[in-house]
C-alpha positions in Angstrom: 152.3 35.0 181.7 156.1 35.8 182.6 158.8 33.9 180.4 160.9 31.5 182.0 164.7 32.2 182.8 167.1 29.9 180.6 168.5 27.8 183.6 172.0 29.0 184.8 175.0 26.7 184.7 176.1 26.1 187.8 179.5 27.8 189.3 182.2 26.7 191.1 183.7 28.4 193.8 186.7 29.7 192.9 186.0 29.9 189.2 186.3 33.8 188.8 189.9 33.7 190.2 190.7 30.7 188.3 189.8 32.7 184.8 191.9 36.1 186.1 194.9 33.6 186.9 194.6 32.9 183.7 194.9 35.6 181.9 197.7 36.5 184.3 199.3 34.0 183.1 199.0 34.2 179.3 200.1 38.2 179.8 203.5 36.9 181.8 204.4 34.5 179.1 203.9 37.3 176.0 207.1 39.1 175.6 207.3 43.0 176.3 207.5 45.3 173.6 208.8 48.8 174.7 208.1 51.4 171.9 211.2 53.5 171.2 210.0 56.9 171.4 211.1 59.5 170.5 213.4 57.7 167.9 210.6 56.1 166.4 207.5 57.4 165.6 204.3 55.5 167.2 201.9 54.2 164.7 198.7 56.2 165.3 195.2 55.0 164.5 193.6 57.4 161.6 191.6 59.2 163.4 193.6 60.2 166.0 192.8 63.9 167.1 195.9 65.5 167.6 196.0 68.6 166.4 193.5 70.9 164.7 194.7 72.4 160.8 193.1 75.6 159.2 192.3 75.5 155.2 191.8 79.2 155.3 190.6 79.7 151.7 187.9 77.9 152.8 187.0 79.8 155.7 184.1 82.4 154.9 184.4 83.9 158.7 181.2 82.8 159.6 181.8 82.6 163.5 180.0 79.2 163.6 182.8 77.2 165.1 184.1 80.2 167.5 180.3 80.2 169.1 179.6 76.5 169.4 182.8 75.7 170.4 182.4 75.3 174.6 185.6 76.1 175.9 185.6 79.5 174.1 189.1 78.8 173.1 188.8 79.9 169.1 189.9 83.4 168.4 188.7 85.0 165.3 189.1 88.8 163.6 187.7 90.1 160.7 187.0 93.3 158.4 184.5 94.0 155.6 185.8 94.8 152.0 184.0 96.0 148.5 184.0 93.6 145.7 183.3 95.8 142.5 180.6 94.0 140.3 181.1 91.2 138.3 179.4 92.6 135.7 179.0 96.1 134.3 176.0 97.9 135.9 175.8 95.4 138.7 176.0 96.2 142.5 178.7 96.4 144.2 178.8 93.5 147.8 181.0 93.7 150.8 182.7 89.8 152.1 184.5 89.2 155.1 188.1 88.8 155.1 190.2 86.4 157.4 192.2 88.8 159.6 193.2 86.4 162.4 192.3 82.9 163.5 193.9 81.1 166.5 193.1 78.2 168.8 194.4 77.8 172.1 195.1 74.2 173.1 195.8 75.2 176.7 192.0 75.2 177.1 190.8 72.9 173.9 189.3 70.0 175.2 189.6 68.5 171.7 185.4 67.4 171.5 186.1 68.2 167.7 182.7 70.1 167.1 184.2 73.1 165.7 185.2 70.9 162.7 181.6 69.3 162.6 179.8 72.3 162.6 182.0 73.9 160.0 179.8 74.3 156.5 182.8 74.9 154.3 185.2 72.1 155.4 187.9 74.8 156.3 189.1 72.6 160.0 190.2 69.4 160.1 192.1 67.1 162.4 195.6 66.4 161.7 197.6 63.7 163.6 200.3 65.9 165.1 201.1 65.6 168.7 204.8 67.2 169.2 203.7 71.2 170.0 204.3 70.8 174.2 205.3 74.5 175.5 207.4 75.2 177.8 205.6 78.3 178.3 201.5 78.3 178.6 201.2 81.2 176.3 202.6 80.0 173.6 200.1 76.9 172.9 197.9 79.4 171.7 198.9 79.0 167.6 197.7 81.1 165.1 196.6 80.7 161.3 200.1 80.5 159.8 201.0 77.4 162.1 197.6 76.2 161.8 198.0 76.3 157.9 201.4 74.1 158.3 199.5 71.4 160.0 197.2 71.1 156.8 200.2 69.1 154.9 199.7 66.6 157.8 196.3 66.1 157.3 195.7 62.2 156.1 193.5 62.0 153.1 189.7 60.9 154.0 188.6 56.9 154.5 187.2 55.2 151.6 183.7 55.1 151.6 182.3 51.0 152.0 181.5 49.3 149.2 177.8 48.8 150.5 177.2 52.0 151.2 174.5 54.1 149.3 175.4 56.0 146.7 175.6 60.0 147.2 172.6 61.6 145.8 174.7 64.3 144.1 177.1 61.6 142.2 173.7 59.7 141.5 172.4 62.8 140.1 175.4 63.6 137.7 175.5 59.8 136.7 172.1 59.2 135.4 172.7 62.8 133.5 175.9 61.5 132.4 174.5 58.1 131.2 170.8 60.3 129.7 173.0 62.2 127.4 175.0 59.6 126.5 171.9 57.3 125.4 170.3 60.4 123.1 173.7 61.0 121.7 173.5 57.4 120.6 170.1 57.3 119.6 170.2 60.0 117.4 170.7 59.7 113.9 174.3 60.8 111.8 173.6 62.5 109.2 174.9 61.3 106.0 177.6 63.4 104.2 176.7 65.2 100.9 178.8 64.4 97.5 179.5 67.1 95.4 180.4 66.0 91.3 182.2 68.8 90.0 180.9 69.2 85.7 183.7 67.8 83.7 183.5 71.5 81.3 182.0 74.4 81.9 178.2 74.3 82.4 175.6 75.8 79.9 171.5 76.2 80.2 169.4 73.7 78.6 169.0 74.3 74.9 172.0 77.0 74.3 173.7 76.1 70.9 177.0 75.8 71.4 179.3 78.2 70.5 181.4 78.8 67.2 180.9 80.2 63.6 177.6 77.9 62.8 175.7 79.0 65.7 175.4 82.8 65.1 172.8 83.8 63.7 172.1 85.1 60.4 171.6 89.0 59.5 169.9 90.4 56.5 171.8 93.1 54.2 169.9 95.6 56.1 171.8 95.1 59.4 168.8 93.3 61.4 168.5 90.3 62.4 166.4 87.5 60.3 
C-alpha cells in the first residue's frame, strides 16, 4: 500500500519573487566591503591549495606521485648509489638519490593526489598564491623553490576530541601504562646494613694474645 504525501501548503502567486526581493533587499542595505589587495593580505581558509611544497628528505624517489598524477606535469630524475654495510661482513645495497624534482603549474590542475598517494609524507600544500609568470616557462619550479614553500606550510588540524584514538598511540599507551603497573607492583628490595667489629676480629676460642697465653716448653726445647 503506497504512503500518503504530507499535504503541501498552499502557494501564492507571486511568492517566489516576493522571497528574491527580499533577499535583494537585505544585500542592498549591508554595507560593501572591498578587500585591499595587494596591501593587505586576504585571509585564506586552511586548506586552501595554493601551492604544492617538497620535503625532499622525505622523498624516497618512488615515482608514485609522478605516475598517478593525470596531467603528467611532475618531473622527476634520479641515479643509483652504494651504501657500504652497516655492519662489518654485511652486504652492500644501492638507494635512489633525488637528482631533480619539478612541477609545472602551467598544466597542474591542482586535484592534490600526488600528495595523497605519497607514502612518505614528502608533498604537501602550502597556502601561497603570488608565483604568476610573465613568461609560461617559468611556472615550471623546481626542488629548490619547492623546498622554500615548505616554511609556508600551516601546521596540521587538531584531531576532534571524539575521534578514535590511533591504534599506534593506543598501542604505545597501554605499553607505557603495562610497565608502569609491574614497576609498581614489584617489590624494593630492602638495603643491607653492614656493622663494622669495634677491634679487630679473632676465631672463636683463640686466647688472646700476651705473655700468659703462650704456651709452655719443657727444658728440652719441645712443647708440653
Amino acid at each position: 500500500m503506497a504512503e500518503s504525501l504530507p499535504p503541501t501548503r498552499p502557494r501564492f502567486p507571486g511568492s517566489g519573487l516576493a522571497k528574491g526581493l527580499a533577499v535583494t533587499l537585505r544585500t542592498m542595505t549591508k554595507k560593501t566591503v572591498t578587500e585591499q589587495y595587494p596591501d593587505v593580505q586576504p585571509d585564506l581558509p586552511p586548506r586552501t591549495r595554493g601551492v604544492i611544497g617538497l620535503f625532499e628528505e622525505n622523498c624516497t624517489v618512488c615515482m608514485l606521485c609522478a605516475r598517478e598524477c593525470p596531467d603528467w606535469c611532475i618531473y622527476i630524475d634520479s641515479h643509483k648509489e652504494t651504501v657500504p654495510p652497516a655492519a662489518p661482513g654485511g652486504r652492500e645495497r644501492s638507494r635512489n638519490v633525488l637528482d631533480r624534482f619539478a612541477i609545472d603549474f602551467s598544466l597542474c590542475m591542482y586535484c592534490g593526489i600526488c600528495i595523497e598517494v605519497c607514502p612518505f609524507d614528502a608533498l604537501f600544500w602550502s597556502p601561497e598564491f603570488e608565483y604568476a609568470e610573465t613568461d609560461i616557462r617559468d611556472l615550471t619550479h623546481e626542488r629548490d623553490k619547492l623546498r622554500e614553500w615548505m616554511w609556508t606550510v600551516p601546521a596540521p588540524p587538531a584531531l576532534d576530541p571524539g575521534a578514535e584514538e590511533p591504534k599506534e598511540i593506543a598501542a604505545a599507551r597501554k605499553t607505557a601504562e603495562k610497565l608502569a603497573a609491574t614497576a609498581q607492583a614489584a617489590p624494593t628490595p630492602e638495603p643491607s646494613v653492614r656493622t663494622e667489629p669495634a677491634g679487630p676480629s679473632r676465631p672463636q676460642g683463640a686466647r688472646p694474645a700476651g705473655p700468659e697465653s703462650a704456651e709452655p716448653t719443657d727444658p728440652q726445647g719441645g712443647a708440653s
